[in-house]
C-alpha positions in Angstrom: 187.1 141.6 114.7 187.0 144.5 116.9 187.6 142.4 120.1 190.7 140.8 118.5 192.4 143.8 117.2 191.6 145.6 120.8 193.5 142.5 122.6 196.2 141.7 119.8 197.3 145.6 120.0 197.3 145.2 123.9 199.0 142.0 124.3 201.7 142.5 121.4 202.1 146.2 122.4 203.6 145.2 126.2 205.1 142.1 124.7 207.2 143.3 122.4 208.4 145.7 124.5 209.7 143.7 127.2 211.0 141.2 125.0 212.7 143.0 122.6 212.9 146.7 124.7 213.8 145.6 127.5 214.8 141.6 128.0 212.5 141.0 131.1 210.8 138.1 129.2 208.9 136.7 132.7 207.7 140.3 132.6 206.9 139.8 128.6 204.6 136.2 129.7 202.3 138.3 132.0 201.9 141.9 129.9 200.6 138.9 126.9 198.8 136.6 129.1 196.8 139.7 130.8 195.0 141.1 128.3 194.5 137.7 126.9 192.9 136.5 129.4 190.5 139.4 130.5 190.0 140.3 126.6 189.1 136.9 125.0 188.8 134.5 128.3 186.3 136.5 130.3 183.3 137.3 128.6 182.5 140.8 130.4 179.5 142.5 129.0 179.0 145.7 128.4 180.2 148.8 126.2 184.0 149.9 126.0 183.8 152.0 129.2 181.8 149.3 131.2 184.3 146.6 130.4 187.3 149.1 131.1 186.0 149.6 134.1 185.3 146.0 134.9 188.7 145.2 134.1 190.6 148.4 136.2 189.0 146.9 138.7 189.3 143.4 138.5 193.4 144.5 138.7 194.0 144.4 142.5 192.4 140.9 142.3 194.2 139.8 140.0 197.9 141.5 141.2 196.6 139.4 144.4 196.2 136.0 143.0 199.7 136.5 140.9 201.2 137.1 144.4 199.2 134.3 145.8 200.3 131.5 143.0 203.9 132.9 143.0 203.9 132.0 146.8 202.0 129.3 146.9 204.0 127.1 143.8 206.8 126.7 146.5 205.1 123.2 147.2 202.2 121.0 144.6 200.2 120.4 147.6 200.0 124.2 148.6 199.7 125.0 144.9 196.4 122.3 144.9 194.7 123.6 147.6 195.1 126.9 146.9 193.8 126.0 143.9 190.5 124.8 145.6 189.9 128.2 147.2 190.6 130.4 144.1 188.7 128.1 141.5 185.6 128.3 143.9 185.3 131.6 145.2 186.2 132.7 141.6 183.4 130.7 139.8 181.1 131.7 143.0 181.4 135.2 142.4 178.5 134.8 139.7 176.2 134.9 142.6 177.2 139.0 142.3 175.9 139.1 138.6 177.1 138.8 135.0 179.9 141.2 135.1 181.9 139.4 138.4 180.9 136.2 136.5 182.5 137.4 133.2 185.8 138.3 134.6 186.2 135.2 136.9 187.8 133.1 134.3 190.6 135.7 133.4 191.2 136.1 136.9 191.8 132.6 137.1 194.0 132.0 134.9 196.3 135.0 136.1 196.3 132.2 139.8 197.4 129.8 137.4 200.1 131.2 135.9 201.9 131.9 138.8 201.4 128.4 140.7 203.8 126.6 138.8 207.1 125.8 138.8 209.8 127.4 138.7 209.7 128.5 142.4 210.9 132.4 142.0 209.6 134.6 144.2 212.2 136.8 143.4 210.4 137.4 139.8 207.0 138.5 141.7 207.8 142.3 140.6 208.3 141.4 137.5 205.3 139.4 137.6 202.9 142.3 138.5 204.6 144.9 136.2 204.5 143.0 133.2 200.2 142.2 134.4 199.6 145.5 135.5 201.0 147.2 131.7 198.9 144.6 130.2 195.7 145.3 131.9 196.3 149.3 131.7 197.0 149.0 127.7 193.6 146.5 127.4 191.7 149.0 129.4 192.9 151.7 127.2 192.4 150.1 124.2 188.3 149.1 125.1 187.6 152.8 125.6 190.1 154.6 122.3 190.4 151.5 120.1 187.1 151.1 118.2 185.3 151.0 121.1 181.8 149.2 121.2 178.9 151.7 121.5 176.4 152.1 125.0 173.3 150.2 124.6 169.5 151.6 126.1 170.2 151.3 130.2 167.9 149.0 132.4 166.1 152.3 133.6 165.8 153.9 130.3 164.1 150.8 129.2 162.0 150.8 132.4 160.9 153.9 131.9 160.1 153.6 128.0 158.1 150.8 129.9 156.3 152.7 132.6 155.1 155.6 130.1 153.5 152.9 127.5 151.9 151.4 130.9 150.8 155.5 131.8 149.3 156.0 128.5 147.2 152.3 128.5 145.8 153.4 132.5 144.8 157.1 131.0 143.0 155.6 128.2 141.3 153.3 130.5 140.2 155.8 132.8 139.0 158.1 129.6 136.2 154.6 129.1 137.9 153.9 126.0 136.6 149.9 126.2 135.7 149.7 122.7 136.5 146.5 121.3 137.7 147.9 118.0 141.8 146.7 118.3 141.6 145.6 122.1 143.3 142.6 121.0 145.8 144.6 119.4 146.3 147.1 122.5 146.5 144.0 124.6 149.2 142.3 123.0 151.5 145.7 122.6 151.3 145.8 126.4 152.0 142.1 126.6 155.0 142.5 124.7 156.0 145.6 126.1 156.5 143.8 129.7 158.5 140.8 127.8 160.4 143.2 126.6 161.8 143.7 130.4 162.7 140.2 130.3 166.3 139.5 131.9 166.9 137.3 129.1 166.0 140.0 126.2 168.1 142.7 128.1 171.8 143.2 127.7 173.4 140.9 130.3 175.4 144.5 131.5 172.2 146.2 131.9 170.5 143.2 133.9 170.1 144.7 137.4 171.7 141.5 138.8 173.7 142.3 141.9 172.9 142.1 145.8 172.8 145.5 146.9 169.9 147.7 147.4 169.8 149.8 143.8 169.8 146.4 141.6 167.3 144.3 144.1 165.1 147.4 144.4 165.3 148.0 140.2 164.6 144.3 139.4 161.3 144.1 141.4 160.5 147.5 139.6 161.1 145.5 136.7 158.9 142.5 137.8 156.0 145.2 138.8 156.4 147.0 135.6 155.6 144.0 134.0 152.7 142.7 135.9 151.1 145.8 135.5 151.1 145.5 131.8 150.0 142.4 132.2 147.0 143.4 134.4 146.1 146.9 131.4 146.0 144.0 129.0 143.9 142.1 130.6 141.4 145.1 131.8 141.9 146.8 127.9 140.4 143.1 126.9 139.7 140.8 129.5 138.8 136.9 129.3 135.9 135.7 129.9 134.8 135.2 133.6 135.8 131.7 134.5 134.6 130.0 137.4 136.8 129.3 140.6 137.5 125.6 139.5 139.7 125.6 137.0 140.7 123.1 134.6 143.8 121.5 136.5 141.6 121.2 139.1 138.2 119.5 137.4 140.3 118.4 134.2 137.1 120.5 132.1 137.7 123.8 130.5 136.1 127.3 130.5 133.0 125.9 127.9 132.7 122.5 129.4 131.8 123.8 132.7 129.4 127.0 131.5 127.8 124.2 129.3 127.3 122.2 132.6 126.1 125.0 134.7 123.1 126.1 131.9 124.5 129.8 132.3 122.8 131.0 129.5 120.9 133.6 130.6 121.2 137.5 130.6 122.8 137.1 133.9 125.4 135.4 132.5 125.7 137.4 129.6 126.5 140.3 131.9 129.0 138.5 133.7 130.8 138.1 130.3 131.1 141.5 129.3 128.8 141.1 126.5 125.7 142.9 127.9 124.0 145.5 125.7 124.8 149.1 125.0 122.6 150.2 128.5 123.8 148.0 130.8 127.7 149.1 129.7 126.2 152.7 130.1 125.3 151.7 133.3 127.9 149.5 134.5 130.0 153.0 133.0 128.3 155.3 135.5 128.8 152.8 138.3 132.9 152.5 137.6 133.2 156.2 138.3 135.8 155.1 141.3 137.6 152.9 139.0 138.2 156.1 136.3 139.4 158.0 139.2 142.0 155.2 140.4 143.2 154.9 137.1 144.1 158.8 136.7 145.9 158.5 139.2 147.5 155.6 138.4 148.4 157.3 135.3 150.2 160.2 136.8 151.9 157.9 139.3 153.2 156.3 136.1 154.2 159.7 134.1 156.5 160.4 137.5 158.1 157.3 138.1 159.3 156.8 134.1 160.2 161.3 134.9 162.3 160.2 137.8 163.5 157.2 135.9 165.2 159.1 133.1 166.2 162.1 135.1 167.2 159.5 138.6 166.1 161.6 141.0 163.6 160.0 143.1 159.9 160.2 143.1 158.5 162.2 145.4 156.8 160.7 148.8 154.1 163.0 148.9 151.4 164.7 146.5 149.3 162.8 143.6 151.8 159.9 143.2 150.7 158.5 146.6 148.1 155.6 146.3 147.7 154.6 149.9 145.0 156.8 150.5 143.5 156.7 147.3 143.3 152.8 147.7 141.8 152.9 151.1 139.3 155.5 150.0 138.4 153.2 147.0 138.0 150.0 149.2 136.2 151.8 152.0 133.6 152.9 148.9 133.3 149.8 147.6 132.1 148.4 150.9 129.7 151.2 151.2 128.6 150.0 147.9 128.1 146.7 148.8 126.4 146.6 152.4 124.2 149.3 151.3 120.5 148.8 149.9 120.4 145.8 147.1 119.5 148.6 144.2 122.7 150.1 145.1 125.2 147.2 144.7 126.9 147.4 141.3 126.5 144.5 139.0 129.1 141.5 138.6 130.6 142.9 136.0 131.7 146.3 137.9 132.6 144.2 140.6 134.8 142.0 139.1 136.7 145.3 137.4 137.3 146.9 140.4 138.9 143.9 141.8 141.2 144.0 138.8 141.6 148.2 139.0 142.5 147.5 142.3 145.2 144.8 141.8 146.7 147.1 139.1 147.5 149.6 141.5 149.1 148.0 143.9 151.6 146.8 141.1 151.6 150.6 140.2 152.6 151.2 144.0 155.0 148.7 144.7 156.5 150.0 141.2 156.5 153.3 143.0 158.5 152.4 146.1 161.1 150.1 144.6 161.6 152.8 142.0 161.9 155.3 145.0 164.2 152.8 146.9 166.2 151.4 143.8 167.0 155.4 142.8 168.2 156.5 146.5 170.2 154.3 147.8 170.2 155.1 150.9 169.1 152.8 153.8 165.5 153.4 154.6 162.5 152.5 157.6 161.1 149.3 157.1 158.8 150.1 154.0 155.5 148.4 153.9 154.8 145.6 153.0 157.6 144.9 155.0 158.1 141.1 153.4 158.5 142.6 149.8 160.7 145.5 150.6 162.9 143.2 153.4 165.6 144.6 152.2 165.7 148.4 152.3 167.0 149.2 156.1 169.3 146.4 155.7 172.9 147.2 155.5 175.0 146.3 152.3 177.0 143.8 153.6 174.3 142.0 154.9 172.7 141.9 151.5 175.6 140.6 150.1 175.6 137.8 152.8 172.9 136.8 152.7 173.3 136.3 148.7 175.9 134.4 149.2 174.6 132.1 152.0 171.2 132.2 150.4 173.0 130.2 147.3 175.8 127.3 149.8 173.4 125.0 148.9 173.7 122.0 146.8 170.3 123.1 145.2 171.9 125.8 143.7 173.3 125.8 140.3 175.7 128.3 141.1 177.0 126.3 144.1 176.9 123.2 141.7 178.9 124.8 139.0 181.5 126.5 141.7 182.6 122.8 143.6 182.7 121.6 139.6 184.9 123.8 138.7 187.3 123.9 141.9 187.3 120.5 142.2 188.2 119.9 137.9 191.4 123.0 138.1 192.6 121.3 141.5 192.8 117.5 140.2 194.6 119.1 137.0 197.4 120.9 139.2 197.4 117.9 141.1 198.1 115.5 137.8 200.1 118.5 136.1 202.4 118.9 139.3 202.5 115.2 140.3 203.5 113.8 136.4 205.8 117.8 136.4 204.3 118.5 132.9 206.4 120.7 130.9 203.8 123.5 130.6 201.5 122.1 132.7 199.4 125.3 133.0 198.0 124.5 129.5 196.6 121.6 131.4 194.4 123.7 133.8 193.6 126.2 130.8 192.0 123.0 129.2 189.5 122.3 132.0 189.1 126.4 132.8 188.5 126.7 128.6 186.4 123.7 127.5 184.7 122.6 131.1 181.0 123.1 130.5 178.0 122.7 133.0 176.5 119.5 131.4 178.5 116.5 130.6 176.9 116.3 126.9 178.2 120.0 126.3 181.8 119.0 127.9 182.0 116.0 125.8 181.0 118.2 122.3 183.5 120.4 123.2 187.0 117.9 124.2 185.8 116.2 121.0 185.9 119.3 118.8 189.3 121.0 121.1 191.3 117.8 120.5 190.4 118.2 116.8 191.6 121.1 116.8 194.9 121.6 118.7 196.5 118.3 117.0 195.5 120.1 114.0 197.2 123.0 115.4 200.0 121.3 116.8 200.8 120.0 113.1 200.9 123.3 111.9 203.1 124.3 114.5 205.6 121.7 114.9 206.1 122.3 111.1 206.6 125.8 111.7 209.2 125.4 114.8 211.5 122.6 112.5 211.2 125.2 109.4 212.0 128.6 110.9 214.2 126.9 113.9 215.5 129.8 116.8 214.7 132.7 114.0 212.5 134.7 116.6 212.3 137.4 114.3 210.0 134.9 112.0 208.0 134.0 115.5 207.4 138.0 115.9 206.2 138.4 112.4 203.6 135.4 113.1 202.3 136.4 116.3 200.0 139.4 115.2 198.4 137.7 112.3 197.8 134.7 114.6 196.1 136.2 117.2 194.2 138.1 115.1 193.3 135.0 113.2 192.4 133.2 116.6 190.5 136.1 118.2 188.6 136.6 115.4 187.8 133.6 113.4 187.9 131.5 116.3 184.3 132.7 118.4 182.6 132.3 114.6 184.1 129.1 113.1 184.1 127.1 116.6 186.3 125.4 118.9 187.9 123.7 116.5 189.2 126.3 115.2 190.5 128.4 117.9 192.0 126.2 119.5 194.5 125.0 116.7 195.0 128.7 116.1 195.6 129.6 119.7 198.1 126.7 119.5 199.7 128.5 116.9 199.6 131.5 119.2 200.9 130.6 122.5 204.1 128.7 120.5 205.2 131.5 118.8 205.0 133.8 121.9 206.7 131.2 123.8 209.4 130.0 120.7 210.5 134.1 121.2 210.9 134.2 125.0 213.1 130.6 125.0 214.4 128.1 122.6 211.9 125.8 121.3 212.1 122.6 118.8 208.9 121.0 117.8 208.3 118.6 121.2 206.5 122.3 121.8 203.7 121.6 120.0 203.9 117.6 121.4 203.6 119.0 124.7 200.9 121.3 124.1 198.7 118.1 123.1 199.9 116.1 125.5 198.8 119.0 128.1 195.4 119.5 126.2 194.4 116.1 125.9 195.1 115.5 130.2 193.3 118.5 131.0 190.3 117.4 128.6 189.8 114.0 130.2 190.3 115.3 133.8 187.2 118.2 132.8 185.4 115.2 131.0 185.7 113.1 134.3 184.5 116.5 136.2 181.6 116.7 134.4 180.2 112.6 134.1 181.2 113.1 138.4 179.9 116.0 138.7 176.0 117.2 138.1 176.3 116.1 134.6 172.8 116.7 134.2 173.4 120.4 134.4 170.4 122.6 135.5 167.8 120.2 133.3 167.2 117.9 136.6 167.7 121.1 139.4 165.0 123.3 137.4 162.5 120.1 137.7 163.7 119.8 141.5 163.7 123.6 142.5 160.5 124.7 140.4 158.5 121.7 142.3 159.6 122.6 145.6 158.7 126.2 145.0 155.0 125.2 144.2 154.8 123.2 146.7 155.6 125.4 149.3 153.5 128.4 147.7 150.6 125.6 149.1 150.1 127.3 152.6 151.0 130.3 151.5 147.4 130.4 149.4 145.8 128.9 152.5 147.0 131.0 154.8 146.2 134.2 152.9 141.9 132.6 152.8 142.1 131.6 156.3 143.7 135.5 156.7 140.3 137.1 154.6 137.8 134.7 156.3 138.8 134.7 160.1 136.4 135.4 162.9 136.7 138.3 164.2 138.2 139.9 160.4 141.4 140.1 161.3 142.6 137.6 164.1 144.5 135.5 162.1 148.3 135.7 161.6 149.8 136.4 158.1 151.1 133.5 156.2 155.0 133.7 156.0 156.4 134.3 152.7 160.1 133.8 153.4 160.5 130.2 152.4 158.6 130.9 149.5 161.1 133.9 148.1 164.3 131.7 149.1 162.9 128.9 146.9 162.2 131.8 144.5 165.6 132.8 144.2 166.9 129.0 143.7 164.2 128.4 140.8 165.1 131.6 138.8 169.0 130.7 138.7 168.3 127.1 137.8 166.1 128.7 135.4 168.6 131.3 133.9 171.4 128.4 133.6 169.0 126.1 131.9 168.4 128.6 129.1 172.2 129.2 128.7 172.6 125.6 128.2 172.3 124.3 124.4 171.6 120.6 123.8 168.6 118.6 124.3 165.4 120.7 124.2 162.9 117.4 124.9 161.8 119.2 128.1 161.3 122.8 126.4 157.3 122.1 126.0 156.9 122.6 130.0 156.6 126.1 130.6 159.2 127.0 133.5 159.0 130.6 132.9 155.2 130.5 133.9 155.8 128.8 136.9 157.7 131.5 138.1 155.2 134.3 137.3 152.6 132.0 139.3 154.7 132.0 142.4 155.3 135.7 142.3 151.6 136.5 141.6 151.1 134.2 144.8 153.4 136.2 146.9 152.1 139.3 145.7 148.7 138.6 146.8 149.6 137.1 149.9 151.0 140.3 150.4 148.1 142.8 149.4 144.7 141.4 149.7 145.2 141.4 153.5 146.3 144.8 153.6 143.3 146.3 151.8 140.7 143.3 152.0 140.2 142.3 155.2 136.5 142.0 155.6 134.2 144.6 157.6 131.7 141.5 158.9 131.9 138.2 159.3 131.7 135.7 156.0 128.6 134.1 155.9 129.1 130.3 156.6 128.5 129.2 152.8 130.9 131.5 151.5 133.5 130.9 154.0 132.9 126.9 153.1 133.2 127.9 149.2 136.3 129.5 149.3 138.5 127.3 152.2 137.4 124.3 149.3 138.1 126.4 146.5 141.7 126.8 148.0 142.0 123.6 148.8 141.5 122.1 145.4 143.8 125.0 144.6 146.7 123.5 146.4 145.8 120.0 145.2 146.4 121.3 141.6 149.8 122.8 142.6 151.2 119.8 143.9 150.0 118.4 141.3 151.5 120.5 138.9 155.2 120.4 141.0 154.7 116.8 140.4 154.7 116.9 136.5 157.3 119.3 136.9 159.4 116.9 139.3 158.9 114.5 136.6 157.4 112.1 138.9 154.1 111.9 136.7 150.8 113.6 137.9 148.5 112.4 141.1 145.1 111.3 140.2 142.5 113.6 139.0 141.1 115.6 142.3 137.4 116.1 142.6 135.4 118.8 140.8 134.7 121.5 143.2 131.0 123.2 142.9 131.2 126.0 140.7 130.0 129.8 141.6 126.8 129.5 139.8 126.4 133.1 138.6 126.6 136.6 139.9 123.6 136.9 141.3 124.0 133.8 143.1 127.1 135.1 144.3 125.8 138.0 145.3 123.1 136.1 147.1 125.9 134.6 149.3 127.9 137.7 150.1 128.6 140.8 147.7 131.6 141.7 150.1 134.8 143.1 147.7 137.0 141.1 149.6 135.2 137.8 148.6 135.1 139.6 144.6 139.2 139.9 145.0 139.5 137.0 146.6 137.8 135.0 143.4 139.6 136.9 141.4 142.8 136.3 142.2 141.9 132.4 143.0 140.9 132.4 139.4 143.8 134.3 137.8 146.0 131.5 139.8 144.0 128.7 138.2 143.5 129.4 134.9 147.8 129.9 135.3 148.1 126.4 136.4 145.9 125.3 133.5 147.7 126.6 131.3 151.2 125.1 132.6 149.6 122.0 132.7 148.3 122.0 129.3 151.9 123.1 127.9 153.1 119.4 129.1 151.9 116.8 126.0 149.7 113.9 127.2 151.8 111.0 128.8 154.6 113.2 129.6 
């Protein structure tokens, strides 16, 4: 109700005035259609002063593309084409993030207004004064005219975030590992990061766009959450499972401890579930860990401080982890080539590995925090892979966006051609048949095209319902009142306010017979009109519904339900090498000789899966494929990145691998990448591979320890497992014979 008295008050305010003020009715179209159109058309999030702003800036654009259609309508052809270009580059723009995205169909419309006959380009300054009143007064009106309130910012909700995570790594380091409400602890910090899901955040607050300040804040966002994630897991961890995992031997976690005969205090220690002296002792021999996770907790207290206050946080002093983790590492290999009584059991191992993992999130939180707050272009931050993007220059960011997305793999690419190539066929048919109002032919397709061919065909159905309904009304109306505009003028407000408001609740239907109602009596005011009005407007609606329809069985009609299966498999499938590359990186000879895996390919395909993703949420319909967990896919390739990125950083061995360990782990990983593809086959839909062999389990610590007790073998299991027992549980999400 708000929206719709906001855009009634603008659109009546300038049309009334130039209508019955003035007389410039051309002037009286635009001032109406303008706030019409960027009001109710274009969905731009945000409060009153974020939309106003949107919109005073979508102006220019749009005084452009009036100039633009008023040109370009001397000829159909030239009207068509440009057409093409506009429809594109308009839908495109959603590459730039939701609020671009939002106003692109407003913008649009203000193209097709001015592409049609009558050829005047003597009207053009008539044109843009009557748009640019219109605009000003909606602009106005979303800031004064009950005004919708600010919501909690992406970085106050970071930061709310990043202080929850600060208290959970202080209370760690205190050795509060009771297991009195660990479940509970767990799953507040597991639903503290979901909270930082895109899809739970307002979609003005989503840190969306190209540049350096919303790439830097969303992988702060990402980091926030995976170090959550990793509290939760060390406030109450799982129990230890072996390296093969259940997508890759088809057993679970019991089945193969059953198989192994683990049952002795070994194992029990390797559990967690020791007795009260062995945690004593496994206490005093985590002193390290405590320290790492103070200082994770006042890295924490400063980044949600410079989140709420956005000044940077600082480069040197306590929040630095660099050292602290190299000192940590360099202790643990002390620890572990030392004398045998001096190695720390499994258990302590195994939590420094995780302690370890946490603060790198903690530190990459740091730097994109650092980078997302400045601004400013910086030296080549390391990792470099992760941080690619912070000596880059803004227009190359923004390039690369939009080159990263001309790719018919792209969603955003798929809906863009759609779209351009539905709004050009109907100025074609519109200019080729010369439609009386043939611009409510394009509004059709612009208004009811959707990105599945299912969702286009629910909503022509339900709009043709509606406007004959509407046209009924208002044919009856035009042969009662006849030329009485002062009748029309006394309809108009309650219409609008009627369509505006009733229209987004009660459906389509609905608003479009009352928009029918709407744009007749604005139209029965600025020129005589007789009841063929409301004929034309069906005849109009019902063209630009089939050409739409026709767009979208031509088109993708699928939607994003067959590019999410497509995109997400060719992301596993290319995270493959990428774990192989990182064990061939931890168990070359000499440590250190081998070259990093590259990660580019991975973070393109990255990119691809999460808007295919996003779209495929948006879309309603069919939910047959909602059992297969996309969402975890995605948190399985970034968890594969990420340790690509850090365990050769801090990991890389002192000594050479002994020969059974190095053999373990290359097999390991490569029954690893046999249960991704096999995963990105189920998700392909192309049904799973056969079962791979069982690989030979890590019989217990202190068999593992026999091998090699070097922490960069301990990380390396550990983040092999954390990757299987992710896969296992994407797999299991699927039902059998699916």
């Amino acid at each position: 109700m708000h929206r719709a008295i906001r855009v009634t008050t603008a659109s009546c305010a300038g049309f009334y005035l130039f209508v019955y003020g003035v007389d410039r009715p051309e002037t009286a179209l635009y001032a109406l259609f303008g706030p019409v159109a960027l009001g109710i058309l274009s969905p731009i999030p945000g409060s009153g002063r974020q939309r106003a702003a949107v919109i005073l800036r979508a102006l220019p654009v749009g005084l452009v593309l009036v100039t633009l259609g008023t040109v370009l309508a001397v000829h159909t052809w030239a009207a068509v084409l440009g057409m093409l270009v506009v429809g594109f580059a308009l839908t495109f723009a959603a590459v730039a993030g939701p609020r671009p995205a939002g106003a692109a169909p407003g913008l649009q419309l203000f193209y097709i207004l001015a592409c049609f006959p009558p050829y005047a380009p003597d009207t053009l300054g008539a044109r843009l004064a009557g748009l640019t009143l219109g605009v000003l007064l909606l602009a106005a009106c979303e800031v004064y005219l009950l005004p919708t309130p600010p919501t909690a910012t992406y970085r106050q909700s970071l930061a709310d975030a990043v202080t929850i995570a600060g208290r959970a790594a202080a209370a760690a380091a205190s050795g509060d590992r009771s297991a009195e409400g660990a479940d509970d602890a767990a799953d507040r910090l597991r639903e503290t990061g979901r909270q930082l899901r895109l899809s739970r955040l307002p979609p003005a607050e989503r840190p969306a766009g190209a540049g350096r300040a919303d790439r830097a804040l969303a992988q702060a966002g990402a980091a926030a959450r995976r170090l959550l994630d990793q509290l939760a897991h060390l406030r109450h961890p799982p129990p230890t499972v072996s390296v093969v995992a259940t997508a890759t031997s088809g057993r679970g976690a019991n089945a193969d401890a059953d198989a192994t005969g683990q049952d002795t205090k070994a194992e029990a220690d390797a559990t967690g579930q020791g007795t009260k002296a062995d945690a004593g002792a496994e206490t005093d021999a985590d002193a390290p860990s405590a320290d790492l996770l103070g200082r994770v907790a006042a890295l924490c207290e400063a980044i949600a401080t410079a989140l709420r206050t956005g000044r940077p946080p600082p480069r040197s002093g306590p929040p630095v982890l660099d050292a602290a983790m190299r000192d940590f590492q360099g202790l643990r290999i002390t620890q572990a080539t030392g004398p045998p009584q001096s190695v720390p059991p499994a258990p302590v191992l195994r939590r420094q590995s995780s302690v370890l993992a946490l603060t790198e999130s903690a530190r990459i939180l740091q730097t994109a925090v650092r980078v997302g707050l400045d601004g400013r272009r910086r030296p080549p931050i390391p990792p470099r892979e992760l941080f690619w993007y912070a000596d880059t220059p803004t227009y190359l960011l923004w390039w690369r966006r939009l080159t990263g997305h001309m790719t018919l793999r792209s969603v955003l690419f798929q809906n863009a051609v759609r779209t351009a190539l539905g709004l050009g066929a109907a100025r074609l048919v519109a200019g080729s048949l010369d439609l009386s109002h043939g611009f409510w032919v394009l509004l059709a397709v612009l208004t009811l095209g959707r990105t599945t061919a299912g969702g286009t065909w629910t909503a022509v159905r339900s709009a043709l319902a509606g406007t004959l309904a509407g046209a009924l009304a208002t044919g009856t109306l035009l042969l009662v009142v006849g030329r009485h505009t002062d009748a029309y003028a006394a309809v108009l407000v309650p219409a609008m306010l009627a369509a505006f408001a009733l229209g987004p609740l009660l459906g389509i239907a609905w608003a479009q017979a009352l928009f029918t109602l709407v744009v007749s009596a604005a139209f029965a005011q600025i020129a005589p009109a007789s009841w063929q009005l409301a004929e034309d407007r069906i005849v109009d609606v019902a063209t630009g519904s089939a050409i739409g329809l026709l767009c979208g069985l031509l088109a993708w009609p699928a939607g994003a339900r067959r590019e999410v299966r497509r995109t997400m498999a060719a992301l596993l499938r290319s995270c493959g090498p990428l774990i192989t590359g990182t064990v061939e990186v931890l168990l070359a000879t000499p440590p250190g000789t081998a070259p990093l895996p590259p990660t580019r390919p991975v973070l393109h395909r990255l990119r691809l899966a999460e808007a295919a993703y996003l779209q495929y949420r948006s879309e309603p319909g069919d939910r047959s494929e909602v059992s297969m967990d996309w969402h975890a896919v995605l948190i399985t390739a970034n968890h594969i990145l990420l340790g690509a990125h850090w365990l050769p950083r801090f990991d890389l061995p002192e000594r050479t691998v002994t020969p059974e360990a190095t053999a373990l782990a290359r097999t390991t990983a490569g029954h690893l990448v046999l249960a991704t593809d096999r995963v990105a086959a189920i998700c392909a839909g192309e049904g799973p591979p056969p079962q791979p062999p069982a690989v030979p389990a890590y019989r217990s610590p202190t068999e593992v320890r026999g091998l090699s007790p070097l922490p960069a073998l301990i990380d390396l299991e550990h983040w092999l497992n954390s990757l299987t027992a992710q896969l296992a549980r994407i797999e299991s999400s699927v039902p059998p014979g699916r």
